[in-house]
VEXKEVEX-79095 format. One record per atom (N, C-alpha, C, O): residue in three letters; x, y, z. Coordinates in steps of 0.05 Angstrom, whole numbers, plus 5000, padded with zeros to 4 digits. Atoms other than C-alpha are relative to their C-alpha. Layout:
ALAXYZ/...
This chain:
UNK502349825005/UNK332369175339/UNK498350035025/UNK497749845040/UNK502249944969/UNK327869525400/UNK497849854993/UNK497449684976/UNK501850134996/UNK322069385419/UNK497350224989/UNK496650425003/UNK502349875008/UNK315969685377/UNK496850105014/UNK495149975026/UNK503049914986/UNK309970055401/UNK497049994992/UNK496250114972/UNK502350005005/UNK303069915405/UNK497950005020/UNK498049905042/UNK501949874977/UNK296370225433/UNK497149864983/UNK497049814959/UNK502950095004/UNK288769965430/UNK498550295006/UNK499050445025/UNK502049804996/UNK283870485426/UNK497750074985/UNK497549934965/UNK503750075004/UNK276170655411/UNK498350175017/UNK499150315036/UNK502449824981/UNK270170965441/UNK500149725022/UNK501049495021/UNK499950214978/UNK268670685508/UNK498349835002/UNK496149904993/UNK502450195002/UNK264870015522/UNK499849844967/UNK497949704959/UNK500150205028/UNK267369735445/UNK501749875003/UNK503249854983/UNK498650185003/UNK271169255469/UNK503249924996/UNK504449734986/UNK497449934996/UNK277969525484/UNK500949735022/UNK502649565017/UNK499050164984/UNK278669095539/UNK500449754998/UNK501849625014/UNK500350305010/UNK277468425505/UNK502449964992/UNK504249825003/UNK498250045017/UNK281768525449/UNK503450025017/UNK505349885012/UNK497649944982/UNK287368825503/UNK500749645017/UNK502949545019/UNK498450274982/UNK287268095546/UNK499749844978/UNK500149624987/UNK499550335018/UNK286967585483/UNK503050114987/UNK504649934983/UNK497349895014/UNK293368055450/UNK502749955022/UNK504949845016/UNK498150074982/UNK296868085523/UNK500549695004/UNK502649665017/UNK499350224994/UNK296767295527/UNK502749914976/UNK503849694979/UNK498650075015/UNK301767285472/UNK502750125013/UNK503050365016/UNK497649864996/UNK309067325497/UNK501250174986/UNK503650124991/UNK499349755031/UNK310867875441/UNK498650195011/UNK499850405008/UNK500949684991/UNK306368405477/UNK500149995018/UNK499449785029/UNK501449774969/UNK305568775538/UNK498650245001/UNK499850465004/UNK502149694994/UNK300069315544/UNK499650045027/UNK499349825039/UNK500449904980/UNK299169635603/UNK497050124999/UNK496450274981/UNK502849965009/UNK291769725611/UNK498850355015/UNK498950375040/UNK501249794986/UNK288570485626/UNK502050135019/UNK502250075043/UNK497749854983/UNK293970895651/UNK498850284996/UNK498350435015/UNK502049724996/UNK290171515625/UNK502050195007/UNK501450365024/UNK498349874997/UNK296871855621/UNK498750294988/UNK499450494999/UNK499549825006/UNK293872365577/UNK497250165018/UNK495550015029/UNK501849884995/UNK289172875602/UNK497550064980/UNK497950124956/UNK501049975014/UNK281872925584/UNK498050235006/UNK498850445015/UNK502249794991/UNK275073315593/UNK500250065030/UNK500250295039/UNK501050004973/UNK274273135666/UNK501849775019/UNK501649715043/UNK498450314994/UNK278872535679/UNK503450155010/UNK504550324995/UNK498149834991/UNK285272765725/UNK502749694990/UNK503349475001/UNK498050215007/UNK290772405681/UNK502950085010/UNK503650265026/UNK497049994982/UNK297472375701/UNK501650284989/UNK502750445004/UNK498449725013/UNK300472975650/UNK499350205007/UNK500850395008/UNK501049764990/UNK295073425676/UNK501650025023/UNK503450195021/UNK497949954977/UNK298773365745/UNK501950054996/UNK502950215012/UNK497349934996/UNK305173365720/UNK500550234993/UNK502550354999/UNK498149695013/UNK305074015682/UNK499250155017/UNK500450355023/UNK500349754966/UNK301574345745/UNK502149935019/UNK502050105038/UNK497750044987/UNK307274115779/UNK502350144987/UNK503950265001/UNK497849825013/UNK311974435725/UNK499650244999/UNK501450414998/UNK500849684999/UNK308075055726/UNK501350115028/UNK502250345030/UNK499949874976/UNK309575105801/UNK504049995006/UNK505250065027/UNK498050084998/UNK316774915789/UNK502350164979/UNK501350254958/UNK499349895017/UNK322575215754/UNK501249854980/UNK501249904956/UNK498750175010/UNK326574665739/UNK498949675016/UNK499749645039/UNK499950344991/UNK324373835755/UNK501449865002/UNK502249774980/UNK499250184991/UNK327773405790/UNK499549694996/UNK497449604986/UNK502150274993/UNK326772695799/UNK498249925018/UNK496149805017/UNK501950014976/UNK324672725860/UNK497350094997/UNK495349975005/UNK503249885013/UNK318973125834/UNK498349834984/UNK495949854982/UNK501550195013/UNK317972505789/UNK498049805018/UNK495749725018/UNK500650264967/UNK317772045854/UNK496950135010/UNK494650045011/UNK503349934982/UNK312672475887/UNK497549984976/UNK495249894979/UNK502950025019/UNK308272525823/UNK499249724994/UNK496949654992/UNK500950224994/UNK308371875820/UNK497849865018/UNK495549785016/UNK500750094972/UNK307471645884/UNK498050155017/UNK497550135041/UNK502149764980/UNK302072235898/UNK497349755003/UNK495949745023/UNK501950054998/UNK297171715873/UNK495850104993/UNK493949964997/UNK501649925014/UNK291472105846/UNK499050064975/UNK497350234969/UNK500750055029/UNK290971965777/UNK498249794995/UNK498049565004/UNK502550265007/UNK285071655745/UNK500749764985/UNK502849774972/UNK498950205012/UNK285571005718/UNK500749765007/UNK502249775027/UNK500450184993/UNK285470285722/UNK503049965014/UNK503849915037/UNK496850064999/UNK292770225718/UNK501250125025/UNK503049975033/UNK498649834980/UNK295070725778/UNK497949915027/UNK498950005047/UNK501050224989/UNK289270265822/UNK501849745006/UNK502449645027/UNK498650294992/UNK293069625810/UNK503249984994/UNK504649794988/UNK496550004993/UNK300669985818/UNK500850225012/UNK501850425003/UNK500749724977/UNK300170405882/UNK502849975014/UNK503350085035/UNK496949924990/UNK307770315894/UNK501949974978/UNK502949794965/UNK496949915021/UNK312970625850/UNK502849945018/UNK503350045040/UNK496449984975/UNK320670445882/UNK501550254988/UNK502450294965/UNK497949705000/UNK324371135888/UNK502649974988/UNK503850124973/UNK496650105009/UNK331070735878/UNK498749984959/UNK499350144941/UNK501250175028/UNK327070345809/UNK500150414982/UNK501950504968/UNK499749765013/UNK325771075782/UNK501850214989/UNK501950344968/UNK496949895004/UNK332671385795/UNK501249774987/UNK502949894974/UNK498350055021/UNK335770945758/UNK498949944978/UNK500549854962/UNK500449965034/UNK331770935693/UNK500650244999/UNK501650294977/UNK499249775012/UNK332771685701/UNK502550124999/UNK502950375000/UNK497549904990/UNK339571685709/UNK501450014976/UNK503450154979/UNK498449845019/UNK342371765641/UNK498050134977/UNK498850204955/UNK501449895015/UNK335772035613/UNK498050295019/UNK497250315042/UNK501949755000/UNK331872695615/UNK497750015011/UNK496349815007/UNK502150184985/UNK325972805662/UNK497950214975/UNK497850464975/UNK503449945022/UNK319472955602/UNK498549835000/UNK498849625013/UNK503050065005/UNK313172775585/UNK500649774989/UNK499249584995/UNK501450325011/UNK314572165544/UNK502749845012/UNK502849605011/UNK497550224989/UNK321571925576/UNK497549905029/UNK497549665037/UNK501950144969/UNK315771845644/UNK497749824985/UNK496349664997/UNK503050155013/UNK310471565591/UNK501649724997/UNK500649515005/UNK498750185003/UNK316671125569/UNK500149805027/UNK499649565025/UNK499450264977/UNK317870775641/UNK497650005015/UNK498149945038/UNK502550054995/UNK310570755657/UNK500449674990/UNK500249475005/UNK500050245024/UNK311470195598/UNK501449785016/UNK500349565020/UNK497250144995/UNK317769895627/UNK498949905043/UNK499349685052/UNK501150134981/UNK314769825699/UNK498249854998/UNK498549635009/UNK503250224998/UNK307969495688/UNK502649794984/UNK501649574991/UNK499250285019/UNK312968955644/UNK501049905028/UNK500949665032/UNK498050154977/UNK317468915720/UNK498449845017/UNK499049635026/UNK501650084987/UNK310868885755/UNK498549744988/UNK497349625007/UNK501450205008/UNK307668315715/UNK502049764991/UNK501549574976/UNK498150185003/UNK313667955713/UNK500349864970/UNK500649614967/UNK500650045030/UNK313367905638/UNK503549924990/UNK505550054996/UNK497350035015/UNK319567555597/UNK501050294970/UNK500850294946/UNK498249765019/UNK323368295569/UNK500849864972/UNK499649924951/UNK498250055017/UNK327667945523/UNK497749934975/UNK498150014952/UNK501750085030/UNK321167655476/UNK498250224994/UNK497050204973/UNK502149875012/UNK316768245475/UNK501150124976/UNK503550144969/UNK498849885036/UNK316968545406/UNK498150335005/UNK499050544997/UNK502349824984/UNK310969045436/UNK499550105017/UNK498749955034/UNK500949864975/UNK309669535487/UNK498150244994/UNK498050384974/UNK502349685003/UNK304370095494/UNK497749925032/UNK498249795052/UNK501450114991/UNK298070035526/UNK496950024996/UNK496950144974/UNK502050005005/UNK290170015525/UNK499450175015/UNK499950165040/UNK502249684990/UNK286170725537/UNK498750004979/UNK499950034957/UNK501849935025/UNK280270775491/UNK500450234993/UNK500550254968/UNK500749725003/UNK280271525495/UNK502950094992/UNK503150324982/UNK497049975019/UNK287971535470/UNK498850114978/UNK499350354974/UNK501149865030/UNK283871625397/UNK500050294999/UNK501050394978/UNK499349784993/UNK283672315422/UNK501950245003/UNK501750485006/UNK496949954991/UNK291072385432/UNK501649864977/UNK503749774984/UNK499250245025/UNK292971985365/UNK502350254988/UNK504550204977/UNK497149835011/UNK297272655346/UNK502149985017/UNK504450005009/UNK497749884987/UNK301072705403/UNK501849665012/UNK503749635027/UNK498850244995/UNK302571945409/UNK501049874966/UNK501749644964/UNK498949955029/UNK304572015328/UNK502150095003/UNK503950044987/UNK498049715007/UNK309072565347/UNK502449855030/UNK503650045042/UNK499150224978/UNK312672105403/UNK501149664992/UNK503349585001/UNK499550155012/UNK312671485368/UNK499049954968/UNK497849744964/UNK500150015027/UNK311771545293/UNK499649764989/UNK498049774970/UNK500350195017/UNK312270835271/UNK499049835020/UNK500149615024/UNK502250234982/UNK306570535325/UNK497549924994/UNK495750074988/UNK502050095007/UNK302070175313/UNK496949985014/UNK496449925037/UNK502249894981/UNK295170335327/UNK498049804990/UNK497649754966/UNK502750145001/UNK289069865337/UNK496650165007/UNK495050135026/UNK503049955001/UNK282570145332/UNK497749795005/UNK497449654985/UNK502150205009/UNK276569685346/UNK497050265012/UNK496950475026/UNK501849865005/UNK269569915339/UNK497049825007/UNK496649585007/UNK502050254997/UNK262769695357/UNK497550165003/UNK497550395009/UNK502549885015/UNK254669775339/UNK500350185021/UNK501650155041/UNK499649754977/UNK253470505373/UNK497949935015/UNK498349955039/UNK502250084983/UNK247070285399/UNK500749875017/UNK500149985039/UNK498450174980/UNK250769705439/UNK501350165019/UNK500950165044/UNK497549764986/UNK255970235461/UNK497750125023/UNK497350055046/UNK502249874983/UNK250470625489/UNK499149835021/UNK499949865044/UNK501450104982/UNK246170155522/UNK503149835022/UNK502349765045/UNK498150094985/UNK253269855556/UNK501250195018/UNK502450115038/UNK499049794995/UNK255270565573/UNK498550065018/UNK499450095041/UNK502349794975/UNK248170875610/UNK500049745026/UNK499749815049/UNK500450294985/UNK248070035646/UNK502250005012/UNK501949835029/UNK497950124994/UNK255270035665/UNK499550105033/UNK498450315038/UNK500049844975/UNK255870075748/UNK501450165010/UNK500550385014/UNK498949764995/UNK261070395769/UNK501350184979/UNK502650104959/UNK499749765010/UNK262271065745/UNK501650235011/UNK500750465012/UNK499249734978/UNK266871515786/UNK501350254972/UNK502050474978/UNK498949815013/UNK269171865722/UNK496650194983/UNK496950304961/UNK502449865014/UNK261472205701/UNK498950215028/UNK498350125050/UNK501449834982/UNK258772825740/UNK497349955013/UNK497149975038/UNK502150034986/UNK251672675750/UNK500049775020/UNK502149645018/UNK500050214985/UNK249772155805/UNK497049834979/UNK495149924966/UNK502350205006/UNK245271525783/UNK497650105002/UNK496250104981/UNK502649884999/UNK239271845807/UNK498750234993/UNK496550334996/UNK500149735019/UNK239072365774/UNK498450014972/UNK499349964950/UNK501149955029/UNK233472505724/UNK500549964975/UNK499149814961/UNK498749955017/UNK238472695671/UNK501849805001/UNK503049804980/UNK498150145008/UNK243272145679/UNK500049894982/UNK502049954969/UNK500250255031/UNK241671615620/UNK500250274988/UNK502550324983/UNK500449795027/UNK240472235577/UNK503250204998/UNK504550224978/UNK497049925005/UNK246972585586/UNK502149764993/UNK503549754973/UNK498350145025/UNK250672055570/UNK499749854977/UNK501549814961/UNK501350035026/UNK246871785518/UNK501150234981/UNK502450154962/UNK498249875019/UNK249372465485/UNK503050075000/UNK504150234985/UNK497649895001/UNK256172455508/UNK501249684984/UNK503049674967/UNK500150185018/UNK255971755484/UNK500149974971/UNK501749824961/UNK500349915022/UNK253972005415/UNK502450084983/UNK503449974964/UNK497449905006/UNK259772495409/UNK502549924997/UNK503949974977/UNK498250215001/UNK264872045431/UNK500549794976/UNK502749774964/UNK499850155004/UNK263571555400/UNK500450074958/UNK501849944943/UNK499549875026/UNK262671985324/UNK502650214997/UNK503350334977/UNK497749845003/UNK268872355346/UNK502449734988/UNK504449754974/UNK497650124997/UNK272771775347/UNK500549774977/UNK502649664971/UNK499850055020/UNK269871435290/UNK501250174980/UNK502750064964/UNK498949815021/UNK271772015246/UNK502750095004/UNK503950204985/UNK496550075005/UNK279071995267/UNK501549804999/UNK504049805000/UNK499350305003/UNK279771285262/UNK499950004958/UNK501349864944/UNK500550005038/UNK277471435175/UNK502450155003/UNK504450094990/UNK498049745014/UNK281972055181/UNK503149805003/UNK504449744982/UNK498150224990/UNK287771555214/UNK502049814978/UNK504349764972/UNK499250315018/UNK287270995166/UNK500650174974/UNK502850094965/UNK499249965024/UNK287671385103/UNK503250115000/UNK504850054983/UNK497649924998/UNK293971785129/UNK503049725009/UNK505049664996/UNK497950204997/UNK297971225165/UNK499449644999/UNK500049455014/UNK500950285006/UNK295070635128/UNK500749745015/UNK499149635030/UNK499650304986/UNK299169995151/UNK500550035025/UNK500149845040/UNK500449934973/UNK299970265211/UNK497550025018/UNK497950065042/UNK502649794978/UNK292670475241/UNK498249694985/UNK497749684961/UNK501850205000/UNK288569795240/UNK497250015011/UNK497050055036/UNK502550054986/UNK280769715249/UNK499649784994/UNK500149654974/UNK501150214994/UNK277969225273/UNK495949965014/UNK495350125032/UNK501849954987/UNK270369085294/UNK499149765024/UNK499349525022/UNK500250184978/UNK268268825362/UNK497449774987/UNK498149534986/UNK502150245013/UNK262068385331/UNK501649784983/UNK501449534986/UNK497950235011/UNK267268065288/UNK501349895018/UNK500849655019/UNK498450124989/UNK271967935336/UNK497549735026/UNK498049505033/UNK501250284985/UNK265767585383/UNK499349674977/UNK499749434983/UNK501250145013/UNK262867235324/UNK502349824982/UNK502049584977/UNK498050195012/UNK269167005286/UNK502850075009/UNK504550224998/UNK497749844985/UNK274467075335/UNK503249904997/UNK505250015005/UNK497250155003/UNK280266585313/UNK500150214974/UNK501450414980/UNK499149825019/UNK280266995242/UNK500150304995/UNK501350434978/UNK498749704986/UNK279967665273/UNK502750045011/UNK504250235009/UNK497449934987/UNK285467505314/UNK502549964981/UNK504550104985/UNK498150035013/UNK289767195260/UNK500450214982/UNK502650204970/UNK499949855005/UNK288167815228/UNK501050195010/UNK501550374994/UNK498749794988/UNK291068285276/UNK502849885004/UNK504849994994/UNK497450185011/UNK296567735287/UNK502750024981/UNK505150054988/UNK498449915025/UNK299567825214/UNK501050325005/UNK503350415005/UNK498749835011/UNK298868485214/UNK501850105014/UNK502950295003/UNK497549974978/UNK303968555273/UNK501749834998/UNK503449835016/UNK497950175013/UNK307968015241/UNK501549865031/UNK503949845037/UNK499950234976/UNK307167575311/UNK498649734991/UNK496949704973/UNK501050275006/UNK305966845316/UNK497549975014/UNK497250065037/UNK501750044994/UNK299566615320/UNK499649795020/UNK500849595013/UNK500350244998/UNK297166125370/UNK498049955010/UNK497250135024/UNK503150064971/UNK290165765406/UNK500050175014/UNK498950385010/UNK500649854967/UNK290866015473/UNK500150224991/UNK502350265001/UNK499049744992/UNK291366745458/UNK495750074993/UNK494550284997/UNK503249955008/UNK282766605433/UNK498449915014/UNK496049925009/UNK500550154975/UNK282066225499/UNK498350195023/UNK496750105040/UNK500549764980/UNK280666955537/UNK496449994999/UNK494750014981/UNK503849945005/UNK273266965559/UNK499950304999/UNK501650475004/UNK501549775012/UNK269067525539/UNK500450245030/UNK499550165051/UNK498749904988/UNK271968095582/UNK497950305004/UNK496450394987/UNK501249665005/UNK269268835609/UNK498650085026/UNK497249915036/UNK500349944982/UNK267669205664/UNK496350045009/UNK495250125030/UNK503650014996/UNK259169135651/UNK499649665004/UNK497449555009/UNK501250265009/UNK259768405644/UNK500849895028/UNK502949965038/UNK498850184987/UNK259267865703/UNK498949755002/UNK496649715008/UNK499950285010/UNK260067115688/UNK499250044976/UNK496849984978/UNK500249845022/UNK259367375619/UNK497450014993/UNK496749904972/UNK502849945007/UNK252167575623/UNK500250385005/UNK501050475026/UNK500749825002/UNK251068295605/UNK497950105017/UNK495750015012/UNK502549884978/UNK246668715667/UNK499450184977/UNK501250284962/UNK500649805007/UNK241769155634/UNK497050085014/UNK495049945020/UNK502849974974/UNK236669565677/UNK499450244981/UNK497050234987/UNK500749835013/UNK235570195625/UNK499949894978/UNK501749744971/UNK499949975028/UNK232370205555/UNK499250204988/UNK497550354997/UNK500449765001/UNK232570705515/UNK498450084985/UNK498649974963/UNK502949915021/UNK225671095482/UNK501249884974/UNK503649854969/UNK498849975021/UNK225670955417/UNK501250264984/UNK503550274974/UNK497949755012/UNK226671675390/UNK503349945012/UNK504650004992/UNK496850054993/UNK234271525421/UNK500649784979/UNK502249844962/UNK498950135016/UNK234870935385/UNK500050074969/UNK501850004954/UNK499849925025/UNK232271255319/UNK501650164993/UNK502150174969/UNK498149744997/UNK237071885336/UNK502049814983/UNK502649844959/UNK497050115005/UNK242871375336/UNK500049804974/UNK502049744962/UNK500750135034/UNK240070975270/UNK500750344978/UNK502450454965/UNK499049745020/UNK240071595233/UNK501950114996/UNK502650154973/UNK497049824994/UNK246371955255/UNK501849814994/UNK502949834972/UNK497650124996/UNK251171385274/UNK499349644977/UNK501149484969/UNK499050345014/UNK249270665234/UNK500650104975/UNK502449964966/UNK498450015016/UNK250870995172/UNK503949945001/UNK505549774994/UNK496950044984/UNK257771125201/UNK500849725004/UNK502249584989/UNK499650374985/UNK258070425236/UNK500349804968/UNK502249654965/UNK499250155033/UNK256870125151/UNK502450094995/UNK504149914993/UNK497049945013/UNK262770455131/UNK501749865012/UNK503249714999/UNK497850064990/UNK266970265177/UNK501449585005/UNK503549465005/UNK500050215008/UNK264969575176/UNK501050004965/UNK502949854963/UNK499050045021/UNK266569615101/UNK502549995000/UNK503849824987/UNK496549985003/UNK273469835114/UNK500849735016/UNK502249545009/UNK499850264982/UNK273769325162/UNK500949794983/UNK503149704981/UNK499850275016/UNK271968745113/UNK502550024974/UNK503849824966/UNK497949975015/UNK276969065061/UNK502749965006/UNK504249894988/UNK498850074991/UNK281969005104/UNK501149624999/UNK503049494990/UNK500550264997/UNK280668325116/UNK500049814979/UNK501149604984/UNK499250085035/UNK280568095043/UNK502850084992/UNK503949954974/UNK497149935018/UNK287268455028/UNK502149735011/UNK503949605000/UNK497550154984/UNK290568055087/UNK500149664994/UNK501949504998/UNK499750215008/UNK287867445061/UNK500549874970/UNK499649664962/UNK498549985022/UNK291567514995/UNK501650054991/UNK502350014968/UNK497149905001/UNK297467825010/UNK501049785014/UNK503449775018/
């Protein structure tokens, strides 16, 4: 039997990245973190290049793979910490397969496992962590059908204040100093973050045992039975060390949270009104979850 697929995803700043390094310590997965293969609002992902490359092309080569590769301008953590593709390594995964969109998504997968020197033979798991995947949940349905999708979630107010505080930023238009900065994303914050709740409900009712939520407050506050809860439901072995991972994320250092903006209260009442209903529900489903698994 292959090897099954699985992706982490969420609004940004809930804790994608945590759950991504306590899951990768388990020899059974490999995620590849932020590859940002798909294209988004403003974010130059790897597919946007490739299909402007197929637009300009009649037919693709590999070689055309090599250079898109190897152009190096794709956003994303992942294409930062794997700035050499081997030309040979490429031709021969494409040598008895087809050059598309998800055969290149496919050995994205299959390199980061060569590059991290990961034991092939035990993973049971491959995919990787992009929060903003939630976005793309049809077209990574329509690709892999029977993957398994993690959702985690977290208070929106948190989200926010981790979001306008975070330092670097090369993916947001305004600069820091900018009047309007906290306040634009404070509403793009909003959107996000209610877009992605409301396809995470739509998700779970369609591909039930498949589409898992989880919430980041749980996982800080009771983090061995969160994890044995995601654990089961990927029917991997549980063990200590995988709950060993300190508190993880691109705002945090020595795990103290920087915060230099707060926000009026009308903002915080905005996001009480609009989004903590939202946020109850989902915690409900959450805990229902969580009761079934501890009875089945």
């Amino acid at each position: 039997m292959g090897m099954k697929y699985l992706f982490i995803v969420g609004a940004g700043r809930s804790g994608t990245t945590f759950i991504w390094g306590i899951l990768n310590k388990s020899p059974s997965i490999h995620l590849a973190t932020e590859i940002h293969y798909f294209s988004s609002l403003y974010h130059n992902g790897f597919l946007k290049n490739f299909k402007k490359l197929k637009r300009k092309i009649q037919k693709l080569t590999i070689d055309d793979v090599i250079h898109c590769l190897q152009n190096g301008n794709h956003f994303g953590d992942y294409w930062q910490r794997n700035p050499y593709f081997s030309a040979q390594e490429i031709k021969e995964y494409f040598t008895n397969r087809s050059v598309n969109d998800k055969n290149i998504y496919d050995y994205l997968f299959e390199h980061d496992i060569r590059v991290k020197g990961k034991n092939k033979n035990l993973i049971k798991y491959i995919g990787e962590k992009t929060p903003l995947n939630i976005f793309h949940l049809r077209q990574l349905h329509k690709w892999y059908p029977d993957a398994f999708i993690l959702f985690i979630y977290r208070n929106p107010i948190d989200v926010m204040m981790s979001a306008v505080n975070k330092e670097h930023r090369p993916d947001y238009p305004l600069k820091r100093n900018n009047l309007l900065y906290h306040y634009v994303i404070v509403l793009f914050v909003f959107f996000e973050w209610l877009g992605s709740a409301s396809i995470a409900f739509f998700n779970k009712s369609v591909h039930k045992e498949k589409f898992m939520i989880i919430s980041y407050e749980q996982l800080v506050s009771h983090r061995q039975s969160t994890v044995k809860r995601v654990t089961s439901a990927l029917n991997i072995e549980y063990s200590k060390n995988l709950c060993e991972v300190k508190k993880i994320g691109s705002s945090f250092s020595g795990g103290k949270e920087r915060s230099y903006w707060h926000p009026p209260k009308w903002i915080v009442l905005f996001y009480s009104l609009f989004l903590s209903p939202i946020y109850k529900m989902l915690n409900k489903v959450s805990l229902k979850m969580k009761e079934r698994l501890l009875y089945d």
